[in-house]
Legacy VTK file of the C-alpha trace (Angstrom):
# vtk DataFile Version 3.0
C-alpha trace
ASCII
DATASET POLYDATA
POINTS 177 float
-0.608 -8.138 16.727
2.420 -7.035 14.756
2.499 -7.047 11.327
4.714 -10.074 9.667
6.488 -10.191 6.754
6.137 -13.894 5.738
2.270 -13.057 5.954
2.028 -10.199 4.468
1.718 -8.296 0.738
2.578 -5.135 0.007
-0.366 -3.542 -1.959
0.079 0.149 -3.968
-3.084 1.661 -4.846
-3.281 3.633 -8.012
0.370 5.371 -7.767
0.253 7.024 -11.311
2.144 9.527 -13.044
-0.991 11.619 -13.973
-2.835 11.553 -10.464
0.022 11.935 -8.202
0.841 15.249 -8.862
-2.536 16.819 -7.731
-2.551 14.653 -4.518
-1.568 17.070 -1.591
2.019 15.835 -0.752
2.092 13.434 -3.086
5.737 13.231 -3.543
6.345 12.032 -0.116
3.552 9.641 -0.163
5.058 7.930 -3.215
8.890 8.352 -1.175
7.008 6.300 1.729
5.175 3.628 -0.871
8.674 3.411 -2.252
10.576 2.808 0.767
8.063 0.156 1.740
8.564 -1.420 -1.870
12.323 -1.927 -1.354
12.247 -3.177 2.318
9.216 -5.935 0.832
11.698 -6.503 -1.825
14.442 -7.243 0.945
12.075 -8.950 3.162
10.520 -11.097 0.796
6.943 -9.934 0.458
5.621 -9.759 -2.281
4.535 -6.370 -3.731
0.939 -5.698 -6.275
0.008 -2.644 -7.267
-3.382 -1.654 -9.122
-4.041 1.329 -11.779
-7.042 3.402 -11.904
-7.842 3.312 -15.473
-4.280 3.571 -17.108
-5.418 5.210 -20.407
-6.392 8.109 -18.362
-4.324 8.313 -14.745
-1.170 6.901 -16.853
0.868 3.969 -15.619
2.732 3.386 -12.013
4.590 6.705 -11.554
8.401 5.446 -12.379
9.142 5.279 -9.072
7.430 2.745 -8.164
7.017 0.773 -11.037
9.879 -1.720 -10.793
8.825 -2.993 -7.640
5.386 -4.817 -8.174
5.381 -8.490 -9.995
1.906 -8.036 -10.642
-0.071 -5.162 -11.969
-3.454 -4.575 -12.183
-5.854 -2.637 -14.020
-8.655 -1.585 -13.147
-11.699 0.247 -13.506
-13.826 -0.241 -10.029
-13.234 2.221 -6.979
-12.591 -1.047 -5.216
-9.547 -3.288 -6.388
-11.696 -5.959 -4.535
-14.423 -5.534 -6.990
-12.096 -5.882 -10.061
-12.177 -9.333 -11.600
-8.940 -10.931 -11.418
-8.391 -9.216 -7.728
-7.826 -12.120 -5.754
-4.439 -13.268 -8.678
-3.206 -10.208 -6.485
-2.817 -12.193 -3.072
-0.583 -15.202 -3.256
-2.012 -18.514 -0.489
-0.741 -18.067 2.569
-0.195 -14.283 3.022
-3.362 -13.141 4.840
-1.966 -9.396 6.226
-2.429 -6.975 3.122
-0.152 -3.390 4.072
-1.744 -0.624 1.810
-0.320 2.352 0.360
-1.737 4.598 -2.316
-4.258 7.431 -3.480
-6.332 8.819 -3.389
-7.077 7.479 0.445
-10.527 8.243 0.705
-11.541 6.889 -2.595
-9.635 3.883 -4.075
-7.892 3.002 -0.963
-10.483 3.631 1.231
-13.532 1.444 -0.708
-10.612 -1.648 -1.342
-9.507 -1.424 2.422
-13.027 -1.609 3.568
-14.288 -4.451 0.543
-11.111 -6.270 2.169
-12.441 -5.957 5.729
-15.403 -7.493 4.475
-13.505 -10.545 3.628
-12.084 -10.441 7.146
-8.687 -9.770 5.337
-6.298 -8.483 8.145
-5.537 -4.726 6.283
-2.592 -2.362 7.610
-2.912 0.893 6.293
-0.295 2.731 5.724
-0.998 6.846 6.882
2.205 8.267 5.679
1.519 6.577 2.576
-1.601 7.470 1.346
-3.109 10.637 0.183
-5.348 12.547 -1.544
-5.900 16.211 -3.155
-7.081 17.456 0.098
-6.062 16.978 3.446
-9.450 16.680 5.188
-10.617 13.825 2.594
-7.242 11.940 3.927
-7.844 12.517 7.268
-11.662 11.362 7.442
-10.490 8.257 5.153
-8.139 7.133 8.050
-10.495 7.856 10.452
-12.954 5.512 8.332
-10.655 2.990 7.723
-9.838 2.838 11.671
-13.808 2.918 12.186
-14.142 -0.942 9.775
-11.522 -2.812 11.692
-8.369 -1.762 9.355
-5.074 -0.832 11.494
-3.481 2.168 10.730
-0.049 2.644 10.987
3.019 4.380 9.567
5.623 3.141 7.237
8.623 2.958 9.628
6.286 0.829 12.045
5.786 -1.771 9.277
9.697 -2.105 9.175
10.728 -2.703 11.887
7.720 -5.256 12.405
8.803 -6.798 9.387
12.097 -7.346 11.173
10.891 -7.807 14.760
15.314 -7.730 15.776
18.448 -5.677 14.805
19.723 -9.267 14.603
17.716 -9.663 11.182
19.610 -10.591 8.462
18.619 -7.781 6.135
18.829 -5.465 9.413
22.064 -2.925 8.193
20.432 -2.832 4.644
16.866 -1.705 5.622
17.863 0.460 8.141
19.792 2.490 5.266
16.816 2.716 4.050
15.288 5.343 6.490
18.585 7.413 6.019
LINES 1 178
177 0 1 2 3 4 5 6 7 8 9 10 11 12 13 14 15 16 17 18 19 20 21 22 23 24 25 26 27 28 29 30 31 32 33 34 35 36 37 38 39 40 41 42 43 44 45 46 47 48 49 50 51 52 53 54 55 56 57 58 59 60 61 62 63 64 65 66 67 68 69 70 71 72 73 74 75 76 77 78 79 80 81 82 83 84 85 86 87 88 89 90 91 92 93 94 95 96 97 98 99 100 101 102 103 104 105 106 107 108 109 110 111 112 113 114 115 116 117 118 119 120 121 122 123 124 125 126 127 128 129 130 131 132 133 134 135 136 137 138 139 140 141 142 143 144 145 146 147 148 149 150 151 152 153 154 155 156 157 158 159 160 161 162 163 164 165 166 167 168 169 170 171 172 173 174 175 176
């Protein structure tokens, strides 16, 4: 099934200025989260984001932060666990993509709590990470193993879309340039 915009939400794990620095790559994980955020932003869907214990991680890195219209924050592993979670998922949008860090932590214990909700959860690869590689790699691999799909950020595009005839068509596509 492809993923649909008018169905989906755009969630950003725990993007923050103090963590994103030690995650392996991070730069181009928050380039992909960001790229996602402005193509939701075209596309309608709307975009969440949670923060690992702000006083600590710091906020959003800046980014990012003008894209969400609701932040979260949070002190569980699991956004899921979090009171006030489900204020993050509007009625009717039952696909949640998911970008963020660190992937085998945070990401990894909200995409599985979500699963357990039988929440349909796309998970973004190139836009997660952690500090080391293999802890990414075996929380994909996890992710995969509870029923989450995982995908990369220029497949949720162009699903978004689904036709070069799309309106917003010429203005995502600049995006990937």
């Amino acid at each position: 099934m492809l993923v649909t915009a008018s169905r989906s939400i755009l969630l950003l794990v725990d993007l923050q200025e103090r963590l994103m620095p030690a995650i392996d790559d991070g730069q181009a994980v928050v380039g992909r989260a960001a790229l996602l955020a402005e193509a939701a932003g075209l596309l309608d869907v709307p975009v969440a984001a949670t923060e690992q214990y702000p006083q600590g991680l710091g906020p959003t890195v800046p980014e990012l932060a003008a894209f969400p219209q609701l932040v979260m924050p949070k002190t569980a592993f699991s956004a899921v666990a979090e009171p006030g979670f489900d204020m993050l998922l509007p009625p009717g949008r039952d696909e949640v993509v998911v970008a963020g860090a660190e992937a085998h932590v945070c990401v990894l214990q909200t995409v599985i709590a979500l699963r357990e909700r039988d929440v349909r959860v796309v998970l973004v690869a190139d836009a997660v990470g952690s500090r080391r590689p293999s802890d990414r790699a075996a929380a994909l691999e996890r992710a995969r193993e509870h029923g989450a799909e995982v995908v990369t950020s220029e497949m949720v595009l162009f699903e978004w879309m689904r036709d070069s005839h799309h309106p917003r068509f010429r203005e995502v596509s600049k995006l990937l340039r």
